[in-house]
N, C-alpha and C positions, 0 to 999 in steps of 0.2 A: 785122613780119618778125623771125626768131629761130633764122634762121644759114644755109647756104651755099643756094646755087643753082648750079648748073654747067650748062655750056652743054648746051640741049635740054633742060635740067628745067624745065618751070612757074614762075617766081617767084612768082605766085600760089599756088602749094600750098603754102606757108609763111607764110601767114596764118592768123589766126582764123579759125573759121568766118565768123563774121559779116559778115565781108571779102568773101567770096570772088564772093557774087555780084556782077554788072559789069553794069548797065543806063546805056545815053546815054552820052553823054562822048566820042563817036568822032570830033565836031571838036577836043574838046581832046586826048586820044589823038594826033591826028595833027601836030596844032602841036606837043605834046612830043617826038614820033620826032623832030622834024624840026630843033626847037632843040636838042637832043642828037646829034645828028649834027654838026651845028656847031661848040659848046661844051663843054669836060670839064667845069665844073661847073655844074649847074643845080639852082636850088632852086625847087621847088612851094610857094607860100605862098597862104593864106586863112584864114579862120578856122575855131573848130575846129569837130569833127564833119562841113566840106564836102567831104570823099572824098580829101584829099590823099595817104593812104598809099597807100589802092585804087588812084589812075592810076598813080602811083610804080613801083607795084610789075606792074599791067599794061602800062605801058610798058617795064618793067625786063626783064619775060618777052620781049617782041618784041625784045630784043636779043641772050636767050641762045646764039640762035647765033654768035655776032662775042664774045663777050663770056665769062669769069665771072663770074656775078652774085650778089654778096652782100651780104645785108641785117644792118645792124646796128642793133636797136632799144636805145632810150638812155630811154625814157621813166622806167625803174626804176631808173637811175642817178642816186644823189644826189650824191658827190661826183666834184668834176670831175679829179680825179685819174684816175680809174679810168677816164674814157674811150676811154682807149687800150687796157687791160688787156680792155674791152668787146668793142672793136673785133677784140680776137687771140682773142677766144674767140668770137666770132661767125664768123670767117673759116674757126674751126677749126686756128687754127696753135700745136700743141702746140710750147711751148717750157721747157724744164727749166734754161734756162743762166740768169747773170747777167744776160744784155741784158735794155737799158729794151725794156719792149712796142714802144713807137713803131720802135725797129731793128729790130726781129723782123719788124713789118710792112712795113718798106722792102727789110728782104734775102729776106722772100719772097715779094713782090710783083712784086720787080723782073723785068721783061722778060717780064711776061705780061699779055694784053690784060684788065683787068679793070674792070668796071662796080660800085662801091660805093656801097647803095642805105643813105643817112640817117636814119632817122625818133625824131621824137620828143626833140630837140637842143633845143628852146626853152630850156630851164633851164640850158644848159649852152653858149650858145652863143659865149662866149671861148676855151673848151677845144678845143670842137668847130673852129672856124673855124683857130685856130693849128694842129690837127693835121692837115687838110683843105687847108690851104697848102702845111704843106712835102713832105705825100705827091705832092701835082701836082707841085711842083716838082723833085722828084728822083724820081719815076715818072713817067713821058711814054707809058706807055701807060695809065695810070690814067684812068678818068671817075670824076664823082661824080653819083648825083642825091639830094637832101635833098628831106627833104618837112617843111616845119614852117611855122607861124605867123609867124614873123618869117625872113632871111635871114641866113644867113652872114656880110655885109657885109664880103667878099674883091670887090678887084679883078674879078677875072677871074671873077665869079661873073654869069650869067644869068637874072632872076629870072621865074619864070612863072607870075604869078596864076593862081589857080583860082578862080572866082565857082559862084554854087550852080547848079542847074539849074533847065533852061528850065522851062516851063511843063507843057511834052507830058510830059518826064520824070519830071519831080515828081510826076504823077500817074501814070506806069505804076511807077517806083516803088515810091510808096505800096500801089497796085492787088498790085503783087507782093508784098509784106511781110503788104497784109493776106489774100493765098491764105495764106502760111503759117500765120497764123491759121486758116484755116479759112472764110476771110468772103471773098464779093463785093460788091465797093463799087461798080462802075462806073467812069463816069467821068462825073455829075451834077456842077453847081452847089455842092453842099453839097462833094462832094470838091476841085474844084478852088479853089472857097474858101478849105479849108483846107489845102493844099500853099502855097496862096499867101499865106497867114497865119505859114505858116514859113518864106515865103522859101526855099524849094527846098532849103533845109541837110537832107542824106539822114540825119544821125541824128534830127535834131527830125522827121520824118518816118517812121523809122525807130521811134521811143518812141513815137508817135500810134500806129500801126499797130499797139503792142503792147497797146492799151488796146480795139481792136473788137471783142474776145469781150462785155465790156460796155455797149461804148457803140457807140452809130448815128456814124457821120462826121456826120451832122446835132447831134448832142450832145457831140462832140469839138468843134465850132468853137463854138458855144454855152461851156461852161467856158474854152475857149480866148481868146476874144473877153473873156470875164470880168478874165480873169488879165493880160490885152493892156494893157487900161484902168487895170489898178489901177496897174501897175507903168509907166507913160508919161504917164496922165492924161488918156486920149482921143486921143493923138496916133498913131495908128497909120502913119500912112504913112511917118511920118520914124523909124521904130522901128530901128536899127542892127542890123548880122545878128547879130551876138557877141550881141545881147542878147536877139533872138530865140532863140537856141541856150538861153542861161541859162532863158529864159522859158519853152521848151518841157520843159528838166528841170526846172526848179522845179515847174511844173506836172506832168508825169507823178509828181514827187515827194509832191504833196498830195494825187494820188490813190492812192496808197499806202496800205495799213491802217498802222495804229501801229505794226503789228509789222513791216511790210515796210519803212517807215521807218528803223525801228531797227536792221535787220539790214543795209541799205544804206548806213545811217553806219557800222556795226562794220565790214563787207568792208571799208571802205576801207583800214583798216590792211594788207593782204598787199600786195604787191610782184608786181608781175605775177598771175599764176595760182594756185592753190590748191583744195586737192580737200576732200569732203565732211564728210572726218574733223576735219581742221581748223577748217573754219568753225563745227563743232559746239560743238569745245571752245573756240575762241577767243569768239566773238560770241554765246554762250548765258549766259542769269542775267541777274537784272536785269531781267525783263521779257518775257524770250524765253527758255522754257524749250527745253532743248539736244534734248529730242524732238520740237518743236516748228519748227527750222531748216530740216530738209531742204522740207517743206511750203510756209513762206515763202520760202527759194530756190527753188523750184520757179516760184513765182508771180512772183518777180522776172526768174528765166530765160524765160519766158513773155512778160514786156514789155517785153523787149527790154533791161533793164537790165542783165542779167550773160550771155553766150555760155558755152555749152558746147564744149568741144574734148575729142577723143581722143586720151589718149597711148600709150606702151608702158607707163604706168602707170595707166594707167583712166582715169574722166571727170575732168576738171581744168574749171574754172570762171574766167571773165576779164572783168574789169571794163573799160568804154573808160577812158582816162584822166580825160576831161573828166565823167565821170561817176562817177568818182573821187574828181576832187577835189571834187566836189559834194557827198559824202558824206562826205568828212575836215572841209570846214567845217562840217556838223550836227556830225559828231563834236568837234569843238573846241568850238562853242560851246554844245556841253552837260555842257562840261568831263570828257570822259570818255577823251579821248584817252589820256592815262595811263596810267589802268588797263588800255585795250586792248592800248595797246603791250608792255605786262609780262606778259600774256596770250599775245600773240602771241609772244613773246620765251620764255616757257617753255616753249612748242607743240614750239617747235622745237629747245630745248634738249633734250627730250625725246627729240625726233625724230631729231638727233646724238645720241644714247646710245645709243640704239637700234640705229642704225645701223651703228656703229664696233664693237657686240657680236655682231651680225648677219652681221658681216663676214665670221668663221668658224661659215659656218654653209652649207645649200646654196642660200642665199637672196643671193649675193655680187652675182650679176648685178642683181640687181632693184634691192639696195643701191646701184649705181653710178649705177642710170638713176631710183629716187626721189632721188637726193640732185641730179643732173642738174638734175630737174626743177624742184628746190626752190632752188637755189643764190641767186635774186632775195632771196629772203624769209629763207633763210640768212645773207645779206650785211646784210640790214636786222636780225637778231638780233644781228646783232655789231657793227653802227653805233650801236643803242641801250647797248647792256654798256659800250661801248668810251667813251663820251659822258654816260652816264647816274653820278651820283654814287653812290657804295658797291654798284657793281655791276659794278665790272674783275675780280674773278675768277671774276666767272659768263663773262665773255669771255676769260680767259684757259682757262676750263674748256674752253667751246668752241672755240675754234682750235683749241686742243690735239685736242680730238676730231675733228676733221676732217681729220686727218694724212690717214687714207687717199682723202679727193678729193684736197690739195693734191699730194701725190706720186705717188697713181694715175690722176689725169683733166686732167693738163696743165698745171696749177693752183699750182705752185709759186711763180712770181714775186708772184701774188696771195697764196696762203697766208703767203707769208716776212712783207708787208704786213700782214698781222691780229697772225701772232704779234710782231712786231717791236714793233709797238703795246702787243699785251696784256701781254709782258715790260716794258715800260717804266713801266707805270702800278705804284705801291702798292695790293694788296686786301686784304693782311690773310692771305691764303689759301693758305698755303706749297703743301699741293697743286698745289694748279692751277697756279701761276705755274712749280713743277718739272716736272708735264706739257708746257707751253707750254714749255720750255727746252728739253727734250729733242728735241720735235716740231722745235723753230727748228734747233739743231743738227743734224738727220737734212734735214732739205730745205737746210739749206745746205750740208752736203754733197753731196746731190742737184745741186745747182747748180754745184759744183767750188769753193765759199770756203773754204778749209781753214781761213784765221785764224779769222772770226766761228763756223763750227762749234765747235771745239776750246773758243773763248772758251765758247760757250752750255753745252757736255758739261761742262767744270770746272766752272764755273757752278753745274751742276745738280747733278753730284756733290759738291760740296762741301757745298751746302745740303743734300740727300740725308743726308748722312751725319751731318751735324749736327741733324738732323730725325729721324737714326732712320729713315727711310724707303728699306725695303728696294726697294720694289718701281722706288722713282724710282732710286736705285741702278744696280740690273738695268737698265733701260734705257739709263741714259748709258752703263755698259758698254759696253754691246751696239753702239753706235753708236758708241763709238769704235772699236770692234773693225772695225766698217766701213768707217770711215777706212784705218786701219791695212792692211784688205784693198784695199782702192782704190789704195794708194799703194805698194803691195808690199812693206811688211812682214808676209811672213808671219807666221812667228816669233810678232811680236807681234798679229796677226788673230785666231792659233791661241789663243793663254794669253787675250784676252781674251774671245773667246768663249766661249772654254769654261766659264769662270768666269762670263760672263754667264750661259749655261745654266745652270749649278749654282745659281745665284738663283733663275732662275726654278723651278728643280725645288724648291729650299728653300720658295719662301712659296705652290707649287702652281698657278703661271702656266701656263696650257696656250692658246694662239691661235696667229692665225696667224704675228703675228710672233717669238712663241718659234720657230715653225717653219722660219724664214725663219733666224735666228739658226742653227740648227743649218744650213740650205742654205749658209749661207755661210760657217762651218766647214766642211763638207763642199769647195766650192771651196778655201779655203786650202790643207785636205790634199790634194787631187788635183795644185793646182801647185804640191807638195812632192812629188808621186811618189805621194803613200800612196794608192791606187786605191780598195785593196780596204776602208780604210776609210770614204772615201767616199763608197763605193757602199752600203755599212750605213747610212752617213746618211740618204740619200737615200733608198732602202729605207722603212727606218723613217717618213720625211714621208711619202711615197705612202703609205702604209698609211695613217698618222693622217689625211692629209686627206679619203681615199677611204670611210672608218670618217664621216668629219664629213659629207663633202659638200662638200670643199672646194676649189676649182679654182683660184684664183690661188698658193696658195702652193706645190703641188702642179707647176706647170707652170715652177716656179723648180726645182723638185727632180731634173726631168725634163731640163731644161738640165743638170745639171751628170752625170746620170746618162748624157747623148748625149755627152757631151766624155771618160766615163769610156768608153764605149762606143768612140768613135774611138779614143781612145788606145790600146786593147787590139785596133785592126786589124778591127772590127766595123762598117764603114760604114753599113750597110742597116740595122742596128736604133739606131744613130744616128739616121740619119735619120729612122725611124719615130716617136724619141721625142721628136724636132727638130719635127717636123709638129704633135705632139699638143701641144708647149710652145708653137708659135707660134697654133694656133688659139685655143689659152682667154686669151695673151696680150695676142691682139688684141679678140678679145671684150671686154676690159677695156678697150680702149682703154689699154693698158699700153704707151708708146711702147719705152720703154728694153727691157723683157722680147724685144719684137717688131724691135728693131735687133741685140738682143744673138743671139736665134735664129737670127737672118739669117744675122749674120757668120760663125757657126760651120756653117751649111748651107751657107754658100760653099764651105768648106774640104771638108765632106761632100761634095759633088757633085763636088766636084775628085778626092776619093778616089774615087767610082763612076766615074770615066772621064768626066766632061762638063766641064773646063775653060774654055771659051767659057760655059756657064751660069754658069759659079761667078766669070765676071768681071763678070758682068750682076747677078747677086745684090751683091758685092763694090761695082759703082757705086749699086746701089738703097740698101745701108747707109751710104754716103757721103753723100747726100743726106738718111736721118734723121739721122743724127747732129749736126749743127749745130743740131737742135731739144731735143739733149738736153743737150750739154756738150763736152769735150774727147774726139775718137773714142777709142772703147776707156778712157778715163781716165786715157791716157794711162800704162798700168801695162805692163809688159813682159811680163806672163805673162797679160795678157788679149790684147795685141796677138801673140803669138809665133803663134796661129793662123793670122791675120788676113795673117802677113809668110808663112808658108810656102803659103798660099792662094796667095798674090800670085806667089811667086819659081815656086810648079808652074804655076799655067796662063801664067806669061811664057814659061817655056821651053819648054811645048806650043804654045803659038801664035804667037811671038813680039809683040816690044814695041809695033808696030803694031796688030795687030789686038786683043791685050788694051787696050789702050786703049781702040779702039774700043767692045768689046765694055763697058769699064767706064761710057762716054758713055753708051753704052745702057739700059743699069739706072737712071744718075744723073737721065735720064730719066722714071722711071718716078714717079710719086703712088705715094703710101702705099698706097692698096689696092690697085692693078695690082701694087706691088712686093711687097705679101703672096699676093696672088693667084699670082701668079709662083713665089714661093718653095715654096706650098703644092703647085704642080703638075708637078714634076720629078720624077726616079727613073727607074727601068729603062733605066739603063746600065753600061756593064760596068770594075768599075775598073780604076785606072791600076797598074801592076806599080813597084813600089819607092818608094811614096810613105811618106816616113818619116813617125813618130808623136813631136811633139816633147818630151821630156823634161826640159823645163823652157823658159826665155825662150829665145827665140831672139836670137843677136846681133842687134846691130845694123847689124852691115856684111853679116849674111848675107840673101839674100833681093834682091828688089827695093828699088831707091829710088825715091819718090817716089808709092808707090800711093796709095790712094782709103780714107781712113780710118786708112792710118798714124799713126803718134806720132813721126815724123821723126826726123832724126838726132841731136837735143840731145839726148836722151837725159830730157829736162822731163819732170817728173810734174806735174799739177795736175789733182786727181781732181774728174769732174763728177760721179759717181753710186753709191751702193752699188750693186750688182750684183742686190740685191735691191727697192730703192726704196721699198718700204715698210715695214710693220711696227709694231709699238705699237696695243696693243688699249687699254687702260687703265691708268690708273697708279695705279692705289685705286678 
């Protein structure tokens, strides 16, 4: 399972392939409905390969309609920290603020019915069980169901053995596994044999069935019956199932060629999933020439040993666990683990280079959803760097390059974790370790820590400069200038930006967060008044990204060119350029760009004459903004929109019904409330709605609305305006 289900969606369609077909099992089916109905937590235990996650998850389906159901797989998770951080990106709960993951998941879980499905917790099962406690205990509409080898051993926990299957099953089963082959087996003596030589475990069942393009079911229990003996010593009857499982991959393992072997010890190295290009380069040489791969995966996909899945990035390839690790122990004790792991750990160094240059390019989308895909095996790249001796600035290289997941895909409180690490460690490697400072300083900003930013930006500037390193320089710059805008010092946004620019123009930085650098100069001067130069800023980005192909930085450009449009009494092409910022925004899954659109289409829609919409938008951004940081940042010349939105449709509708109407919106999921935004217009605006020319008081306007910055008058910035930026730093 590898991420949400909402009520009416299949939780089956979010499995492997190899998952998906469901034969038998509808007495134990109905015994799970029925102890879950009961119970909030129930765990499925047996041993491995006997279909635990399959019921889990077809039970979990028969719930969706009472339920949200989501699945958080943990198999890939090594340390038990990360648990939680697991758990909030599974759920899909973008969060850019300070809070530990575990409060993200309490405050937005609370008081909605939801079904959270476990799997693959065995290694983790202290972490897992402590966080699984006090979610029940302070969510009471929470279930839980786990599916794993051993239990939670919580009180309140239900435990629901799963044994293998019957007889009848085991062989329609197998029968069905081996059509996908291509073969009719029946249902003879020779088959039922051997179903019952494996003990009805569906993957030991599942591996035999991938061997019948070769071999007769009469010739699979013959080698089978061979392999029984050696490893018992005759004793078949009292043969324990875990070791029937072991017995039936060891054996699919020795009928392997050498080379299918070999490439089944390398795979083990990735982390979840991985596609074709990768396995080439990683698990080629030595033995297995890299044109030679696709051929032997082919043959391993074929017996069942690796599944194929489709993504929105092509075919991706998955190994089960249990046959996983079956293949890390060849690989270990052929001493080669090593080497593969530095293999695999350069793939994807690579792969982060790539990516982060790619970024400004018209390939941004694809960039968001391979690095999506790749994040498991990302995380393992940088638990090796992180762990591995004279290898912290190749980790420090990379966190750094991964600025645009941790700040553009939700990813922040994780990110802050890597660099936080790769700053701490000595490599030798002033570079990288001033990339990784910079990066830590722009996402703690992202997150509202003024002190640790500021500390990280000196930090990096100061070595910067004692290093002669222009370009690290330009970036701390650039990010303190971002501060400085977040916090409402113009003034000082203005001089340090520009001067950032002027670096980049000095050593020839052209990306998208140069581009981004100049959007938010562009914002400083507009709430300075200066329109008409802003709008040459901005100008100027649309042209360069539209020349590049470049849609994120572009749709920042376009925000500030809708707020230059407003100001100048232009609603309708506000709007128009409001729509076009919030579509490519949210493509990105760019939380902060798609709250910040919001807010300011509030205020647009209030100018067209539809006040009751613009309080409905007005509660929909209330509701993101808690996943991003402090609403607005808390800055008065971001809020000053936001307060004259508020103070026009209270006086059109009064204090009652804007309320209401703000309930409304507050209501609304993220993509109802994008949906929503994107489908207003054609009404006719309101007569003497002023355009505000700088912050707006504080005593002017409503008190008390929905994303305000309150009366104190507090700043404590959660976000640049821009949230990303930094292509490279050498």
């Amino acid at each position: 399972m590898r991420g949400p289900q909402r009520p009416g969606s299949p939780a089956d369609g979010n499995l492997p392939p190899e998952l998906t077909a469901f034969i038998g099992r509808s007495a134990e089916l109905a015994g799970l409905a029925e102890t879950m109905e009961t119970t909030r937590l129930v765990t499925v235990t047996g041993v491995g390969g006997v279909g635990k996650s399959r019921l889990a998850v077809r039970a979990a389906s028969r719930s969706a309609d009472r339920h949200e159901v989501w699945g958080v797989e943990l198999a890939s998770v090594r340390d038990p920290q990360f648990v939680e951080y697991a758990a909030v990106e599974a759920l899909g709960l973008t969060d850019h603020t300070t809070r530990l993951p575990r409060q993200t998941l309490l405050d937005r879980l609370g008081g909605r019915p939801v079904l959270l499905v476990l799997d693959g917790f065995e290694h983790l099962v202290e972490a897992c069980a402590e966080l699984v406690a006090e979610l029940l205990r302070k969510l009471p509409e929470l279930r839980v169901l786990a599916a794993g080898r051993r239990p939670l051993g919580l009180a309140c926990e239900r435990i629901f053995p799963l044994a293998p299957l019957g007889a009848d099953e085991a062989v329609e089963l197998f029968a069905d596994r081996a059509g996908q082959q291509g073969v009719d087996v029946g249902d003879g003596p020779a088959v039922r044999e051997l179903c019952a030589r494996l003990e009805g475990i569906p993957l030991a069942l599942e591996l035999a069935a991938g061997r019948l393009r070769a071999l007769s079911p009469a010739q699979l229990l013959e080698r089978l019956d061979d392999r029984f003996r050696l490893l018992t010593g005759g004793g078949r009857d009292a043969l324990p199932r875990h070791q029937a499982l072991r017995t039936a991959i060891g054996w699919s393992h020795e009928l392997c060629t050498p080379a299918e072997r070999l490439l089944w010890a390398r795979l083990s190295v990735f982390a979840q999933t991985f596609d074709l290009e990768a396995a080439e380069y990683v698990c080629s040489g030595d033995g297995l020439p890299a044109e030679d791969v696709l051929d032997v995966l082919a043959e391993l996909l074929a017996q069942s040993v690796l599944a194929r899945e489709e993504t929105p990035t092509g075919p991706r390839y998955r190994m089960l666990d249990t046959v996983r690790a079956y293949g890390a122990d060849w690989l270990e004790a052929a001493g080669d683990a090593p080497r593969l792991r530095r293999r695999h750990r350069d793939w994807y160094l690579g792969l982060a280079t790539w990516c982060e240059l790619d970024w400004f390019s018209p390939r941004q989308r694809e960039v968001a959803a391979r690095v999506e895909a790749e994040l498991p095996n990302l995380r393992a790249a940088l638990e090796f760097c992180l762990t591995e001796p004279e290898e912290a600035h190749l980790g420090q290289y990379l966190a750094g390059s991964l600025w645009f997941c941790w700040a553009g895909c939700g990813r922040l409180s994780e990110g802050r974790r890597w660099l936080e690490r790769s700053v701490g460690l000595e490599s030798g490697y002033e570079q990288s370790r001033l990339k990784a400072l910079w990066v830590l300083g722009y996402v703690a900003i992202l997150q509202g820590d003024t002190v640790p930013a500021l500390a990280a930006l000196r930090e990096c500037r100061e070595q910067a400069e004692r290093a002669a390193d222009g370009t690290a320089v330009a970036y701390a710059e650039h990010r303190t200038g971002c501060l400085a805008l977040v916090t409402d010092d113009m003034a000082g946004a203005e001089t340090l930006l520009r001067s950032a620019l002027e670096r980049y123009r000095e050593i020839g930085e052209l990306n998208s967060n140069v581009l981004m650098g100049q959007v938010e100069l562009a914002m400083a001067l507009a709430f300075q008044g200066d329109l008409a130069d802003a709008v040459r800023l901005c100008e100027d980005v649309r042209r360069v990204c539209e020349d590049h192909g470049e849609r994120w930085a572009r749709s920042y450009a376009l925000y500030v060119l809708a707020y230059a449009a407003w100001r100048d009494g232009d609603p309708a092409v506000a709007r128009d350029l409001l729509t076009d910022c919030l579509e490519n925004a949210h493509a990105f899954h760019d939380l902060l760009g798609s709250v910040l659109a919001i807010e300011l289409l509030a205020l647009v829609t209030a100018s067209l004459g539809d006040p009751a919409e613009a309080a409905v938008l007005q509660g929909a951004a209330a509701r993101l903004w808690p996943s991003v940081g402090l609403p607005l940042f808390g800055s008065a010349h971001y809020n000053a929109p936001h307060e004259l939105c508020e103070a026009t449709a209270r006086k059109a509708l009064g204090d009652a019904r804007y309320e209401e109407r703000v309930r409304e919106g507050a209501g609304l999921e993220r993509e109802t409330a994008v949906a929503r935004a994107l489908g207003g217009g054609g009404v006719q605006p309101l007569p003497g709605l002023p355009a505000p020319r700088g912050p707006v008081p504080r005593d002017s306007g409503g008190s008390g609305g929905s994303g305000g910055s309150g009366g104190s008058g507090k700043r404590e910035p959660a976000a640049s305006p821009t949230r990303k930026g930094g292509e490279t730093a050498g």
